[in-house]
N, C-alpha and C positions, 0 to 999 in steps of 0.2 A: 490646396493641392489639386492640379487637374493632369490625368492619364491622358496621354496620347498613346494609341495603338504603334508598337513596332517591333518586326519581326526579326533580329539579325542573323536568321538565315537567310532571309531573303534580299535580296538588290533593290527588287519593286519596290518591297514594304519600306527600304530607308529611303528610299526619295520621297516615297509619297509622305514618313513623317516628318522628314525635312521640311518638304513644300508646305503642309500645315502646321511647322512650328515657325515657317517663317511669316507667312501670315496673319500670325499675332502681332506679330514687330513687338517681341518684349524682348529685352537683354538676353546673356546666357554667361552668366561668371562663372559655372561651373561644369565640367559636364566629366562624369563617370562613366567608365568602358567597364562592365563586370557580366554581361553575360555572358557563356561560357558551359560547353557539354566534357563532358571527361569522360576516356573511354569505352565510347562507345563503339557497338561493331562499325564493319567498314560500310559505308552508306556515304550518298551525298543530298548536297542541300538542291533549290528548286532547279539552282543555276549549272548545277554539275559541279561544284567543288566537294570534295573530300570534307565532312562532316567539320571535323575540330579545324582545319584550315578555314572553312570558308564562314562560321558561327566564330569561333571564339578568335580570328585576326580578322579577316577581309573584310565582315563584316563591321566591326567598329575602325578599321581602316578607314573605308567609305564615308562611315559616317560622321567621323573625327574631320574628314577632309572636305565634306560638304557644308558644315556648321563652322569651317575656321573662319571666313566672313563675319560672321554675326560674332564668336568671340575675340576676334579683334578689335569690330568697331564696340563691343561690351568692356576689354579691358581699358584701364588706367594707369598712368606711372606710379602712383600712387597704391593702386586696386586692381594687380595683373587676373585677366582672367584666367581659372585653372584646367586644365586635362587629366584627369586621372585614368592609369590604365591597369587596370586587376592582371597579375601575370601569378607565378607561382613561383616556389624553389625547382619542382621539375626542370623549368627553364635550364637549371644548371649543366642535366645530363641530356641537355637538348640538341639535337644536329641539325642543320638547316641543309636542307635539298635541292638548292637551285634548279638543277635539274628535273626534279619531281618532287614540285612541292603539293602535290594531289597525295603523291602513294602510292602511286599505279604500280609500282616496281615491284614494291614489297610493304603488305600492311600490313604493322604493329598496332594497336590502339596506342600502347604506350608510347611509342615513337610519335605516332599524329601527332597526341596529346604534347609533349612536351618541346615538337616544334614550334608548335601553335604560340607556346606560352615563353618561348626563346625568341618569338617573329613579333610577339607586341614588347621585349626590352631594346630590340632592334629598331621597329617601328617608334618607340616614344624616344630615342637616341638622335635616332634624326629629326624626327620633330622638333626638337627644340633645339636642334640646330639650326634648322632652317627659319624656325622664330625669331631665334637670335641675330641670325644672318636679315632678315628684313624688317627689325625694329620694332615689334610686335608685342605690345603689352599683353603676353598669353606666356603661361609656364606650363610645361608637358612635365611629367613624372610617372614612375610606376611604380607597385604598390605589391607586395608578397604578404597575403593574409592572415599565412600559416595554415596548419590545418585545423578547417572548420568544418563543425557535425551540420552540413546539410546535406541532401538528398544528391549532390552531387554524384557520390560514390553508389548510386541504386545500380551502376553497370560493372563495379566489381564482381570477382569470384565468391560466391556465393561463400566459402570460408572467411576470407577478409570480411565479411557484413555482420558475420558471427563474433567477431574480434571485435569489429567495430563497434557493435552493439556491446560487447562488455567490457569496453576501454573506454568509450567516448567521453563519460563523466570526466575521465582523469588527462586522459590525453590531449584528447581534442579540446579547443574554442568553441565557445557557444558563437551562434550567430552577431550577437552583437560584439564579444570579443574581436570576431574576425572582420569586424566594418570595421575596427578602431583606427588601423592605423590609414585607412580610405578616407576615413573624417579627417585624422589629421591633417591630411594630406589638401582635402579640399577648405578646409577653415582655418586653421592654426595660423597666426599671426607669424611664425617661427618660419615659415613655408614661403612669405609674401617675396615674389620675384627669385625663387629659387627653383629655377628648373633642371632637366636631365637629370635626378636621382631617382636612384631605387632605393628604398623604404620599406623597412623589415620591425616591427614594431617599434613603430612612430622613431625609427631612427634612419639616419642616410648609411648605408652598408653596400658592397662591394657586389657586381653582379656575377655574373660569369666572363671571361674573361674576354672570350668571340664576340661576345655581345658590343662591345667596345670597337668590332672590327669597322670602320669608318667606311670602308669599299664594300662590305658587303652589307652596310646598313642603305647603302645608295643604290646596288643593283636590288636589293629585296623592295626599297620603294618605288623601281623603276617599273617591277615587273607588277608589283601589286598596283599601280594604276592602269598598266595593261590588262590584269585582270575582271576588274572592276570598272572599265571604260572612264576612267576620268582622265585630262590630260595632266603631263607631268614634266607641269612649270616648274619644278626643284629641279629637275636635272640641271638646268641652266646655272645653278647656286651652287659655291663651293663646294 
């Protein structure tokens, strides 16, 4: 096992650990999108994005989009290499803001929050279409945890921590309950060349229903490589 340093708040920090992971020239058959802040006040990252927009999507946007090189020339017909991207059920009562996808207008944490995590079922939708559209032995998927006892929730109201603290045994996933279905997802033989699902304890289940919108999965990637300065060779693709 060896730690590379990387920040996904920051733009800097993903290039620079792009540049040093590519520098190794080892493979990449798997790569997991799971960092992610929830609820927190209104604040942004170095770059001037809205805190859960620009950490828990734009951030593994970038980075998803800068490594698909090395997981292409990584997968096989045989040995597709994988993407997994950590979203949540929030996504459901999610709204996407074309117009302000910052927040500037009106901030909810909860609204951030579960745009955030409605922009990466959007974001891995197209992905794997656009995979598919250029012959690309790589399968995108995303991934609903459920709810797990970590330190995520430390920006809840201080009553919910209270609850939390005396349900967590029964209600919540332990940490490793809530990798399961992520492992699934990147190892399971059941998985091999199966992409665009969502994945709700180690099963393929139905997302929300927007999330499916095909026009507004293409303007959300159009804009998020504006954001992000990368350029945006998908436009050109069905």
């Amino acid at each position: 096992v060896e730690f590379l340093y990387c920040d996904l708040a920051s733009m800097k920090s993903i290039r620079q650990f792009v540049q040093q992971f590519r520098a190794k020239n080892c493979p990449l058959h798997v790569l997991v999108n799971n960092a992610g802040v929830m609820l927190v006040p209104e604040r942004k990252t170095e770059d001037g994005f809205e805190e859960h927009f620009g950490l828990n999507y734009l951030g593994h946007f970038l980075l998803t989009n800068l490594l698909l090189d090395t997981l292409k020339q990584s997968g096989t017909h045989s040995h597709n290499a994988r993407i997994i991207t950590v979203s949540s059920a929030t996504h459901y009562v999610g709204k996407l803001h074309l117009n302000d996808l910052q927040s500037r207008c009106s901030y909810s944490p909860h609204g951030a929050y579960a745009q955030s995590k409605l922009a990466l079922v959007l974001f891995t939708y197209r992905l794997q279409h656009l995979l598919t559209a250029n012959g690309s032995h790589v399968t995108a998927n995303v991934v609903d945890p459920g709810v797990v006892n970590t330190e995520l929730y430390k920006h809840v109201f201080w009553v919910v921590k209270v609850v939390k603290w005396m349900t967590a045994w029964l209600f919540f996933k332990t940490p490793e309950e809530g990798a399961s279905t992520t492992i699934y997802a990147a190892v399971s033989p059941e998985m091999e060349g199966a992409g665009g699902c969502y994945l709700y304890n180690e099963e393929r289940t139905k997302s929300a229903d927007v999330a499916y919108d095909e026009e507004l999965q293409r303007r959300l990637w159009t804009e998020s490589c504006k954001m992000v300065g990368i350029s945006d060779e998908a436009s050109r693709l069905p």
